[in-house]
C-alpha positions in Angstrom: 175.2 157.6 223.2 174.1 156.5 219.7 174.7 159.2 216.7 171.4 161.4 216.3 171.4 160.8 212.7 171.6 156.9 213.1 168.9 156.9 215.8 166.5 158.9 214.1 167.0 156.8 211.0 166.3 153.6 212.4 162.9 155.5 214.1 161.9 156.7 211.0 162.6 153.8 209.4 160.8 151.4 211.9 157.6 153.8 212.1 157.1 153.7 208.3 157.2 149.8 208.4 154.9 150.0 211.2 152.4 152.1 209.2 152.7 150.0 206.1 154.5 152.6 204.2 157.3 152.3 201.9 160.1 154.3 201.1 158.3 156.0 198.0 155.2 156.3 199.8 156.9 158.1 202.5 159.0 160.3 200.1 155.9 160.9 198.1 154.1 162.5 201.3 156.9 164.5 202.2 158.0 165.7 198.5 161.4 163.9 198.5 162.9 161.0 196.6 163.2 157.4 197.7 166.6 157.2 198.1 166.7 160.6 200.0 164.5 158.9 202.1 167.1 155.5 202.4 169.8 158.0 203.6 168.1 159.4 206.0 166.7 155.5 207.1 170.4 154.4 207.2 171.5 157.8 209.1 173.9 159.4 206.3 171.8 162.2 205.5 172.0 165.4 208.2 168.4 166.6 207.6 166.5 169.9 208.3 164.4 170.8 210.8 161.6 171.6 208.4 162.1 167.9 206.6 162.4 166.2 210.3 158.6 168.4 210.9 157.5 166.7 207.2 157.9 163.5 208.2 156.3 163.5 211.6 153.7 164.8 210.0 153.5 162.2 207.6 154.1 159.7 210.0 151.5 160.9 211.9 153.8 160.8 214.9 154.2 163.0 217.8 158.1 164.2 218.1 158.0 162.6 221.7 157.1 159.3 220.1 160.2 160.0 217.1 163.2 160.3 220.3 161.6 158.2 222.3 164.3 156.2 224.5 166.9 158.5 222.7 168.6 158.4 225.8 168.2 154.7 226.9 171.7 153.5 225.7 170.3 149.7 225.8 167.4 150.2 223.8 168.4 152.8 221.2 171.1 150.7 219.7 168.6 147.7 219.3 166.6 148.3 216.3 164.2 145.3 216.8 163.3 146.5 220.8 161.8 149.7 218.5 160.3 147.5 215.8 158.1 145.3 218.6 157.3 148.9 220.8 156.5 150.5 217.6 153.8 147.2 216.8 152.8 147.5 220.2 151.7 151.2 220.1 150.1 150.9 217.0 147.8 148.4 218.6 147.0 150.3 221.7 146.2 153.6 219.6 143.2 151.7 217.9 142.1 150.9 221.8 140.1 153.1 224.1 141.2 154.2 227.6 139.8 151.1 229.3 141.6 148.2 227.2 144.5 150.4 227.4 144.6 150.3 231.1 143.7 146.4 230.9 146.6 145.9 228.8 148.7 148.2 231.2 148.0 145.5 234.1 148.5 142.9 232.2 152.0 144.0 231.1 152.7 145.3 234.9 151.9 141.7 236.4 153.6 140.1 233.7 156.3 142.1 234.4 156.1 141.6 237.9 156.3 138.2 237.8 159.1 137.9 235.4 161.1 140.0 237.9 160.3 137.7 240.7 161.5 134.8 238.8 164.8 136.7 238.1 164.8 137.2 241.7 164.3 133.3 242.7 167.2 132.0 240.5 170.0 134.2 242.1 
């Protein structure tokens, strides 16, 4: 399992790149330095519970979406599997219900059909 402070780092980290923001934009919105802000990006900073609350809040984030795959060992050490799913939620948050669920079948037959192909080749 991948270090709490190194996972939530790379989230953080990932989700302000997603929004646009930079470090000093971030630290601006949550009262705390930019290169407080790169220690906590590159995991070296143990952080309160009140700071973690700050920057959900700035990040306008849900602490669901934050530990998100937490405990998918094969996806929480890959920084660029979070980077895409992060670029793909911010996409589907603009959408209403009804593309959502169109995008949903999309990805499930997609999906699907990859699976068969794995299938096929053994």
């Amino acid at each position: 399992m991948i270090k709490i402070n190194a996972f939530v780092g790379e989230r953080i980290k990932s989700l302000r790149k997603s929004k646009g923001l930079t470090q000093a934009n971030l630290g601006e919105q949550v009262d705390l330095p930019q290169p407080y802000i790169g220690g906590i990006e590159k995991g070296e900073r143990n952080i309160s519970l009140d700071t973690l609350q700050k920057l959900i809040e700035a990040l306008d984030i849900t602490p669901e979406e934050l530990f998100r795959n937490y405990d998918n060992d094969h996806l929480s050490n890959n920084k660029e599997v979070h980077e895409i799913l992060d670029r793909i939620n911010e996409l589907l948050v603009k959408r209403d219900i009804e593309e959502i669920k169109i995008v949903e079948k999309f990805v499930y037959d997609i999906l699907k059909t990859i699976d068969n192909l794995k299938t096929s080749k053994k």
